[in-house]
N, C-alpha and C positions, 0 to 999 in steps of 0.2 A: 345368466351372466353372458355379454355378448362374449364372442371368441378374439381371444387374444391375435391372431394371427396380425391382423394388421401393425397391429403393436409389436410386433416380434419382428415385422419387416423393415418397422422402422428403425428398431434397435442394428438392425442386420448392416444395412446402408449407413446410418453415422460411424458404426467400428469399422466400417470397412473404407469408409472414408478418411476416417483417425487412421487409418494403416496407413495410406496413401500419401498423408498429407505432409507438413515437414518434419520430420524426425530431429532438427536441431534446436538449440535454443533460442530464438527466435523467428517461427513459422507466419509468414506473414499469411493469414487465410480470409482476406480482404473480402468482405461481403457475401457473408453465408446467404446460400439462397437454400432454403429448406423447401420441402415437399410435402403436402401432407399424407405421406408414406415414409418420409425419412426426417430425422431430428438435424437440423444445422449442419446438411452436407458443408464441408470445407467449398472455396471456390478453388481450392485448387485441384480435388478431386472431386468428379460431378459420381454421383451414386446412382442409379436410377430403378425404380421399384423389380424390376426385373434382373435384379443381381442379387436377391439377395439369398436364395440357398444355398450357396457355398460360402457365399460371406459370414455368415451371423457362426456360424459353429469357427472359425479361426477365429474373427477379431474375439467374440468371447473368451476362447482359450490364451489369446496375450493376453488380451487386457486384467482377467481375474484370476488367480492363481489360490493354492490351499496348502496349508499345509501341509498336507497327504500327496500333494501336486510331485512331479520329481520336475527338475528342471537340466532340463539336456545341454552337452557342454555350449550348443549354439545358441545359448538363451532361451531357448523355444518352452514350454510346458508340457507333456504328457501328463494329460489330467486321468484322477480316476475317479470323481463325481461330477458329472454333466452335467445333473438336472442343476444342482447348489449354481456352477458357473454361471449358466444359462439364465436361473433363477433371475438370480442379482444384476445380472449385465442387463437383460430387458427392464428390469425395475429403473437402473442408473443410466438406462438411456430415455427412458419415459419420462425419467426428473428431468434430463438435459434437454428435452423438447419442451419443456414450460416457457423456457428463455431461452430460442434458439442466436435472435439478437442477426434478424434478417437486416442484410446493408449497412453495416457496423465490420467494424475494423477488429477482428483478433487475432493473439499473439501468442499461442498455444507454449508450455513447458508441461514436458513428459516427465517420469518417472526416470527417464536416462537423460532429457535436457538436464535435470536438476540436478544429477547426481555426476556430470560434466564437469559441472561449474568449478572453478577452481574452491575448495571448500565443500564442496558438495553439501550434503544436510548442513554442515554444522557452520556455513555463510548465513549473514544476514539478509532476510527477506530484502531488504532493498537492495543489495547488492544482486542479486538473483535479477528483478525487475530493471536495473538498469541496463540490462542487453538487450529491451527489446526499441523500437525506436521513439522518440519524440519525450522520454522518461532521465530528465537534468539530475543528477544529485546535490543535495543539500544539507547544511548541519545538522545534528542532531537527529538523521537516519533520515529525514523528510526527503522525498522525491517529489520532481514537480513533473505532469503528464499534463503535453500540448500546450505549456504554458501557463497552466491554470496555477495556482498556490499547493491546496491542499484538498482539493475535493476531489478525493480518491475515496472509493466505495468498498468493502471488503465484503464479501460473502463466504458463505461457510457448505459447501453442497447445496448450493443456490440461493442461501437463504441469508440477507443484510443483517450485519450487525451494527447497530446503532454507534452511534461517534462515542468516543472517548475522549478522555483527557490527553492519557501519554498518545504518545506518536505511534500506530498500532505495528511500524515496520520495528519496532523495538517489542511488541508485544506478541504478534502471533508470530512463530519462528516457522522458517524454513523445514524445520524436523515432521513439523504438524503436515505436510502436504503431500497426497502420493503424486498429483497433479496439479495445475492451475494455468490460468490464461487470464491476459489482460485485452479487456476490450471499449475501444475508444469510438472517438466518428461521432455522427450523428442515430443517435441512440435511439431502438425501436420505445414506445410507452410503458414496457413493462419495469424501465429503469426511471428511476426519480430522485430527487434529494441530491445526490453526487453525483455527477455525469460527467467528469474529465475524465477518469478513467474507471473500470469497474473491474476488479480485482476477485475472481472469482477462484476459491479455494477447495481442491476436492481430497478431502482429509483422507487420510488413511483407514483403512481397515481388515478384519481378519482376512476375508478373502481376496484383498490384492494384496494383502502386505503380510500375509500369515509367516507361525514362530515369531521367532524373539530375534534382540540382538544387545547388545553392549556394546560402548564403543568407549576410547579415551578420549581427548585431543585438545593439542596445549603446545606452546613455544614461547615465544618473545613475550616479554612484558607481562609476565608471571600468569599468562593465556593459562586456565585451564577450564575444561571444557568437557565434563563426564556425562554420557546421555544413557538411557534406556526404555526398550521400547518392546514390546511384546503384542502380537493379536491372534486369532483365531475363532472356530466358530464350531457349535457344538446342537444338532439340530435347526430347529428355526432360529437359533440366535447366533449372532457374529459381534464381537468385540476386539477393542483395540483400544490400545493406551502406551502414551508414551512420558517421558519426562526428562529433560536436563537440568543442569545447573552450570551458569558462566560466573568464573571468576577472573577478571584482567584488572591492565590500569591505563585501560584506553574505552572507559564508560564514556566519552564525550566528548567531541573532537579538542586536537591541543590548541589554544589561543596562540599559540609563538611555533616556528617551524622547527624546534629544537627537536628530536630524534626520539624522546620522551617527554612527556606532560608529567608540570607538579599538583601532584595534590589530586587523582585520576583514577582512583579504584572504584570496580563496581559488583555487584555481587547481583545476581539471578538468579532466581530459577522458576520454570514454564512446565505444566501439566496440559493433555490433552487428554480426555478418554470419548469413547466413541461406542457407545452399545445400539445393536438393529435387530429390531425382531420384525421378521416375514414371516407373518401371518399364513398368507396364501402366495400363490405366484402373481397376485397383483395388490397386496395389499402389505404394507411397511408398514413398523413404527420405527424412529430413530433415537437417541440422545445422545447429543455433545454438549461435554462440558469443558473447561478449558480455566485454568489461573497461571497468573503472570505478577511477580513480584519481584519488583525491580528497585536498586539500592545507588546511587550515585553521590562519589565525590564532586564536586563540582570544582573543574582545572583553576590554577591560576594563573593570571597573567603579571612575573615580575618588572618592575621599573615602574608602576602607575602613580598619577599625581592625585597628589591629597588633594580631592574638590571643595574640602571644606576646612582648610585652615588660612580661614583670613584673620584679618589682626585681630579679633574681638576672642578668637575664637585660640587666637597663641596665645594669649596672655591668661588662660583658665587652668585653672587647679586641672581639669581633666584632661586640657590638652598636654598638659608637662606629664600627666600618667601613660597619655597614650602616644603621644609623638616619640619615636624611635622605637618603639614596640611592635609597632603596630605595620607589616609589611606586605604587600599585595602578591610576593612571593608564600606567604605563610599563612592564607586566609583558610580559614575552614568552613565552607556553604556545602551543602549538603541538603541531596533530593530524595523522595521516596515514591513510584509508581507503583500501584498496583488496581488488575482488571480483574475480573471474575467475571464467566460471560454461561450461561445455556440455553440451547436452542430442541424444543423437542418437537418432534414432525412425522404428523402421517402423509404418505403418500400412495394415493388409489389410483390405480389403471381401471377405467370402466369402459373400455373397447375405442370409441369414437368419443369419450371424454375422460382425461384423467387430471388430475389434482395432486398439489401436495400444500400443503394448509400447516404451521409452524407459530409457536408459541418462543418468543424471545426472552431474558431476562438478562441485562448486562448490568454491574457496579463498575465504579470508574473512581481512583482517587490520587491527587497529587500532592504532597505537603514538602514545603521548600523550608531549610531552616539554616538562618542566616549566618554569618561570623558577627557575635553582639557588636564588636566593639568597629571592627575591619569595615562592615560596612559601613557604619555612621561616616566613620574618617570620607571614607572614599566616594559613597551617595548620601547624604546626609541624611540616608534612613536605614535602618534594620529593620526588615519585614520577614516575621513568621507567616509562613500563608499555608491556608490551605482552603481544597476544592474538590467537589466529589459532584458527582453527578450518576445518578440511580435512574435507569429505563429498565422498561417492558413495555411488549409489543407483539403484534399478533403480524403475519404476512401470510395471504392465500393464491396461487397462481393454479388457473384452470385452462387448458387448451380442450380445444372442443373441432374436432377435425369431422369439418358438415359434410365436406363432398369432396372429388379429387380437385376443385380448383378451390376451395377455401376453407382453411382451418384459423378458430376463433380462437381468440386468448381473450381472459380478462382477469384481473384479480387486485388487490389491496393491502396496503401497507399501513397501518395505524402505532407511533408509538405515545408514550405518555411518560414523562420524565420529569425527575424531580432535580434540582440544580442546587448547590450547596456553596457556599465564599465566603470565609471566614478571613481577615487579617487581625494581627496586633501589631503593630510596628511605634519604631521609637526612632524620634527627631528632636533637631532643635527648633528649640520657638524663635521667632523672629523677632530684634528687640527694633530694630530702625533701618535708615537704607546712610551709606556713607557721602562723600561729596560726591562722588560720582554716580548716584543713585542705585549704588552696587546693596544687595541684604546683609543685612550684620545679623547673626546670630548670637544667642546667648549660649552662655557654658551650661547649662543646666539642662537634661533631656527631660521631654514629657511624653508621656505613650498614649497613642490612640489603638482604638478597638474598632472594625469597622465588619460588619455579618450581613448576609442577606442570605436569604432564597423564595424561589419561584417554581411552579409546578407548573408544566407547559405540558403541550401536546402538539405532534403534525400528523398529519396523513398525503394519503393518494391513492384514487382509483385510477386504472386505467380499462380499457379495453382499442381492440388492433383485428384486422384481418388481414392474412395472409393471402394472396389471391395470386394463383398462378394462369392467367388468361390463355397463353400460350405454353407450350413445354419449357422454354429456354428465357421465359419471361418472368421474374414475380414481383408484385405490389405489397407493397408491406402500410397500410395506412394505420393508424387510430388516433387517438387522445386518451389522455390525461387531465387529472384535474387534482391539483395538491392545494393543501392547504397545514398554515404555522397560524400557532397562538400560543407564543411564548412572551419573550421582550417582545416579540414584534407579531403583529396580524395583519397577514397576508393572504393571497386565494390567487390564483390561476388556472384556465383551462387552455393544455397546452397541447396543438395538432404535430403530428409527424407524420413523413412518408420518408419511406425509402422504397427505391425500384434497382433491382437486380438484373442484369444481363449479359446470358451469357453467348455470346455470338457465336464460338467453334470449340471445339473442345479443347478444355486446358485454359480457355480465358473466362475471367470477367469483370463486366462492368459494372461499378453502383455511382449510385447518387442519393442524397437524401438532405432532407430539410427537418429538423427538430428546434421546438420551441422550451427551453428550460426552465424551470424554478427553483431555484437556490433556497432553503430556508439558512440565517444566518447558524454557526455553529453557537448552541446552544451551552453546549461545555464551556465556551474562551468565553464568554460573555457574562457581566455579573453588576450588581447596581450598586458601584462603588459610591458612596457620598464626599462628594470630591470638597466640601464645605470644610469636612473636620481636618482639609489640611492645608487650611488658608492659613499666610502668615507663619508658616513653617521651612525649613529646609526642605520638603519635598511638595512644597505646593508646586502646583501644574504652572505651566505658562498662559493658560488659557483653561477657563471652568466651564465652557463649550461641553457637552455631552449629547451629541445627536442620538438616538438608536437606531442601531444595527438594522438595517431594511437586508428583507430576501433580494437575490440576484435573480433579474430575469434576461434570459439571453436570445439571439435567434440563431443559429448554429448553422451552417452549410456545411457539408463534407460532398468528396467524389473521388474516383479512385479507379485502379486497373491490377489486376494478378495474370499474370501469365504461367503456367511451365512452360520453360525452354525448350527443354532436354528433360528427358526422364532422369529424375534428383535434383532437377534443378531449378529451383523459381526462384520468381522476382513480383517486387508490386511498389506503386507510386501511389499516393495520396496527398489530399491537399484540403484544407480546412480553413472557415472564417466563422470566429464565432464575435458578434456585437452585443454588447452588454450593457444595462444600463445597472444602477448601484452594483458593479461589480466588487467581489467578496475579495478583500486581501487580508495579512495575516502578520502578525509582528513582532517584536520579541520587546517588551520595555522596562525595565529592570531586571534586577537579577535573576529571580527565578524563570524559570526556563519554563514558561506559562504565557501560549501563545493569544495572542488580543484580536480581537476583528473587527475590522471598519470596509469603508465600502468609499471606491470611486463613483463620480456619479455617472463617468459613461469609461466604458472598457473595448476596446480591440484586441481579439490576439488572429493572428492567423500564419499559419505556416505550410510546410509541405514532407512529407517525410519517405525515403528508400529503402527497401529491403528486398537483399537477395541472401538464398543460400544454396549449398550443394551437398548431395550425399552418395553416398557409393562404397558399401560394403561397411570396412571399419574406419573409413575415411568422413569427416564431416569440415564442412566449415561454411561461417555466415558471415554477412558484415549488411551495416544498415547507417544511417546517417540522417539526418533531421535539419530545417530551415525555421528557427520562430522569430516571432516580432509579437510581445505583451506591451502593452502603452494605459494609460489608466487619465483620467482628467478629473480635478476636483474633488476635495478630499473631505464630504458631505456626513461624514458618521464620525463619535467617536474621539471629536479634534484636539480634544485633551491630550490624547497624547504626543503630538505633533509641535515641532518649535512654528510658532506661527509666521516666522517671512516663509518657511518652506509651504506652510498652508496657501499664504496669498500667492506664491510663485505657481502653483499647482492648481490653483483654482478657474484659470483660463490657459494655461498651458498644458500639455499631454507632456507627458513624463513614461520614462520607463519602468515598469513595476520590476521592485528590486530582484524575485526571482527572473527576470527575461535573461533568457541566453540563446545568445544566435545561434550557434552551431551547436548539436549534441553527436556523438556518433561512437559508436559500440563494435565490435569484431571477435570471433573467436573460431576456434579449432580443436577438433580432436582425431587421433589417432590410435587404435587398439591393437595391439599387437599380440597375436599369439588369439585370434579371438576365438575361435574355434578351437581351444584345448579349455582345460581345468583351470589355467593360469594365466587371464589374460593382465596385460598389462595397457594397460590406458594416461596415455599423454594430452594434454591439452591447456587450453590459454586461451585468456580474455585481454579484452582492451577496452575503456574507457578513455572517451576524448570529449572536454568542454572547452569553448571560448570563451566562459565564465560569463560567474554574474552579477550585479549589478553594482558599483559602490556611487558616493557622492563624489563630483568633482566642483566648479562654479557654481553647477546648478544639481539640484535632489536627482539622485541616482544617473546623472550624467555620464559618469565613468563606468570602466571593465574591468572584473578581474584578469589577471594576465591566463593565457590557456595554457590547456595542462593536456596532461596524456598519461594513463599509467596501464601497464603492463603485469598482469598475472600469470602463474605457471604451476600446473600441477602434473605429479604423476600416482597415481594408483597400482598397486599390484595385488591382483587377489589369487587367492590360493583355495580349490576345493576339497577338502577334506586334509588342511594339513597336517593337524595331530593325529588323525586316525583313529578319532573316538565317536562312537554312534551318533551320539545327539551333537558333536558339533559339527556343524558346514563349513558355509564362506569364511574365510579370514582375509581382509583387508586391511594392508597397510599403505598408506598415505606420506605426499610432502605435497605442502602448498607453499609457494614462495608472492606475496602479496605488494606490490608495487617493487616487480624485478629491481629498476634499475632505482629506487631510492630518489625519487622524484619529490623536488620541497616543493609545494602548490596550496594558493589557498584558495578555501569554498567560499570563507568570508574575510572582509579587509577589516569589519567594525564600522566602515557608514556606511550608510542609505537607509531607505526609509522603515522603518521597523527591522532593523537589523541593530543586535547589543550589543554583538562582541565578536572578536574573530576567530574564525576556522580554521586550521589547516589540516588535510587530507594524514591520511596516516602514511608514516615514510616505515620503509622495508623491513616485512615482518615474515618471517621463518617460522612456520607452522607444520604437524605432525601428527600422526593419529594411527591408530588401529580400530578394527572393529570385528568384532567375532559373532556368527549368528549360528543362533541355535532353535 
């Protein structure tokens, strides 16, 4: 077996760089240029192979702790098994060099970014993701990153989990993460399929997150919020599991700015376990597992007009049953999510090539069920739906580090997926049209049945070299080559570079060109027979059905990271991605079951800043963003579309309804007492949008008006307050969530694949404890 050392140099230099690098929530580490001695040095701290003897024994003792660990009142560890630390930190820095993600844009959250956040664990992942820059938020927990809709990538300790249904910022929770980092740009080959952002998640486990804990947390709007979580590791093996359950009645954003939503309970609860058995000091096996089931009222919005009481339709036995009964304050619609996902993974260190190679299996289901009688009145249809979609899949990443100026990556993604679209829905039939060629409907409903599925598959190889020709130089080139045979058959081979440069120390520069391939989202997509609903209350205005084409794009990114001051950095970036079938996304009836169609030529391009600073218990960041999304000709899909907006749209460029000018984020914290047993921790976020997109004369013309909201938390922990053996930390919590009670909405109800309106959540008073044992 060759000797590890190299491998252990490299682990030395990325921890010692992670020390370095920003310690707030949002680090901007603008174009990793890795080494092949070191895994994705930061650019903001350059490592270099000759540091790394005193480095590799500290950055392992923060970064992995043990239960057996004591932790000293200044945070630090005094470990008393080194080999276990040592073990695992070279293994988990050996995983992070597969996808170092050379000349790419990341945006690092620590284990104390996270636990900052006003909410700490128990905030919603997207909320968490919106402090870092160029990341809009949107209803129903969606974030949009660089402008794009929804092609955001999730990984699990490197390894993609294939698309679902629900919206996955609703489904993997904040609780599940000891770490994670979002990273944008123009994307080295080893990323594919999703490339606006890639959302990489590094779960918890016994030796970072060893013991247990309990917590409560709950306030306003019947919040209640009970979690538990336990890990540890006992020989070769280490495990870890956790689980909550949410119960509020703020499941879905309110349609009206009233202070509470009617009809808005939701119920939750999320599993995560996590078992590693270390074989040898270079050889893993892993599994995660993880469920998510999730329960929604669906709000309603009072004062709406009956759409379907014309005269044909008042003069029916059924309408005299249901007219004054029947109120949009009083409807009952109601959703059901749930995912079930596992990922099992070896990972070998074999000196100058190591691997980790992962077997996928994810289920995905959504069922929407209507108010019988509420919807007919109001959309002249009641639709039971439901939609599942069942993948597995294999992902194998290998670097292969030839010599000191070139280490080789390549590896592949394969899934195979099965796609599932059931409705029953009940309308009325059409009897004639009146004098003004308006439909008359009969009093009598008839039901249709509409089922389909399809059994698709995509993949993609890539391969990339790293090539450092000079010391302060590196080339990052390869290709890829993906291919979809689902609804749609598509093939691409698609080149990347990116070039790293770092001229003096403490800066650098990248640039990089990436060619993309989109396959369309397999889940939203389904082969409605739009015939059986001709001559009904919910025929389309148009029986148009293009399909869904994959997006190919050509992506520019460039960029610059400085430290200032030691604690202090800053970085600019700027982006143009051109697209042709560009992928958009939409909401078109009730159930909250998103559709996708495709412009036939797309622009986005923007620019985005970030600075932070730090210094002792003192932190604070702030970041800010510029985009412009535009989309022309609306080529996929056009059923769902009123057709003058298709002909207006079809030689004109429009704004896609996500575009929002300005995005920008800010926070702070302050710990006090931090060096005793009892620190106490102050801090505050801010969210700033100039909103997004509604109709005005023309499709998505208009803005929502801008917003700004303000959060506040403080924390106080306490070391051994009862003074009983097995318990520790006790932490109690106030988070105060949109201080000043700001009314704002995310949606007005037009624009183009938008159903209904949003408004942000107005000021909520939240509370918790947490005890670890």
């Amino acid at each position: 077996m060759s000797s590890p050392r190299p491998a252990l140099r490299m682990a030395a230099i990325l921890l010692a760089g992670t020390a370095l690098a920003l310690p707030q929530a949002v680090r901007a580490q603008t174009a990793d240029q890795s080494s092949p001695a070191s895994a994705a040095t930061p650019a903001t701290a350059t490592a270099t192979a000759t540091d790394t003897a005193a480095q590799q024994d500290t950055s392992s003792r923060s970064s992995f702790t043990r239960s057996t660990d004591r932790v000293l009142p200044d945070g630090s560890v005094e470990a008393t098994n080194e080999e276990h630390i040592v073990v695992n930190a070279h293994l988990d820095v050996t995983r992070a060099a597969l996808q170092p993600s050379t000349g790419a844009t990341i945006y690092r959250f620590t284990r104390r970014d996270i636990e900052t956040i006003p909410g700490g664990d128990n905030a919603p992942l997207n909320t968490v993701l919106l402090q870092a820059p160029g990341v809009a938020q949107d209803s129903y927990g969606q974030i949009h990153i660089r402008g794009d809709h929804n092609e955001v990538q999730f990984r699990l300790d490197g390894v993609a989990l294939p698309e679902g249904i629900s919206v996955f910022g609703q489904t993997l929770m904040t609780r599940f993460a000891h770490s994670m980092s979002l990273t944008t740009g123009a994307l080295p080959s080893e990323y594919g399929f999703l490339q606006a952002g890639v959302i990489d998640i590094t779960t918890k486990t016994g030796s970072a997150d060893p013991g247990g804990a309990v917590s409560i947390y709950g306030g306003a709007r019947d919040y209640f919020f009970p979690s538990l979580q336990y890990g540890g590791h006992a020989g070769k093996w280490d495990y870890f599991a956790t689980a909550d359950f949410v119960h509020d009645r703020v499941g879905v954003e309110n349609p009206t700015p009233d202070f509470n939503a009617l009809h808005d309970l939701t119920n939750q609860y999320h599993f995560l376990g996590h078992l590693r058995y270390t074989a040898d000091e270079n050889t893993r096996i892993s599994l995660t597992a993880g469920v998510s089931n999730a329960e929604y009222q669906l709000p309603n919005n009072p004062g709406q007009q009956r759409q379907f009481a014309n005269p044909s339709f008042l003069n029916s036995a059924l309408s005299q049953n249901l007219y004054g009964s029947v109120d949009s304050a009083s409807l009952n619609e109601r959703q059901k999510q749930i995912t079930d996902f596992g990922i099992l993974s070896l990972q070998k260190d074999m000196g100058t090539v190591s691997l980790q190679s992962s077997a996928i299996v994810r289920y995905s289901s959504l069922g929407y069920s209507p108010d019988p009688l509420g919807d007919l009145v109001y959309n002249g249809i009641a639709q039971r739906a439901q939609r599942s979609v069942f993948s597995t899949g294999s992902q194998t990443d290998v670097t292969w580090r030839a010599n000191a100026q070139h280490t080789v990556r390549f590896g592949y993604q394969v899934y195979v997926e099965r796609n599932i679209s059931k409705t029953d829905s009940t309308v009325y039939p059409q009897t004639g049209v009146d004098e003004d060629g308006n439909a008359e409907f009969g009093d009598q409903t008839v039901s249709i049945h509409d089922g389909n599925g399809r059994t698709g598959w995509m993949y993609g190889l890539y391969a990339q070299d790293e090539w450092r020709p000079v010391r302060n130089l590196t080339i990052n080139y390869g290709l890829r080559f993906d291919g979809v045979d689902e609804y749609t058959h598509s093939k691409q081979v698609s080149p990347r570079i990116n070039i790293v440069y770092q001229p003096w120390h403490g800066g650098t520069f990248h640039a990089g060109y990436s060619r993309y391939f989109t396959p369309p989202p397999f889940e939203l997509l389904s082969g409605v027979q739009l015939g059986k609903f001709a001559n009904t209350s919910s025929a389309p205005a148009s029986f148009q059905n293009t399909t869904v084409k994959a997006e190919r794009d050509h992506y520019f990114d460039a960029g610059f990271a400085q430290e200032i001051l030691p604690g202090w950095h800053a970085s600019f970036d700027a982006y143009v991605k051109l697209a042709k079938n560009l992928i958009d996304e939409g909401q078109f009836g009730s159930p909250i079951i998103l559709s996708a169609f495709n412009y036939r030529r797309g622009q986005v391009h923007g620019y985005e800043f970030a600075t932070n600073y730090e210094h002792g218990p003192f932190s604070v960041y702030g970041n800010f963003s510029w985009s412009r999304a535009i989309g022309k000709d609306i080529n996929t899909a056009q059923w769902n579309f009123d057709p003058d907006d298709l002909a207006y749209i079809q030689h004109r460029w429009v704004h896609l309804d996500h575009d929002q000018r300005w995005t920008a984020s800010a926070g702070g914290s302050y710990t006090a007492f931090y060096r005793t047993g009892h620190p106490l921790r102050l801090s505050a976020t801010m969210v700033y949008g100039s909103g997004l997109r509604q109709d005005s004369d023309i499709p998505n013309g208009g803005v929502i008006p801008q917003y700004a909201t303000f959060n506040l938390s403080a924390v106080q922990s306490f070391q051994d307050l009862f003074h009983i053996p097995f318990l520790k930390r006790t932490q109690l919590r106030l988070d105060v969530i949109n201080l000043f009670d700001k009314r704002y909405e995310l949606r007005s109800g037009s624009g183009i694949g938008v159903g209904a309106p949003q408004y942000g959540l107005r000021r909520t008073i939240l509370t918790g404890i947490e005890q670890r044992f």
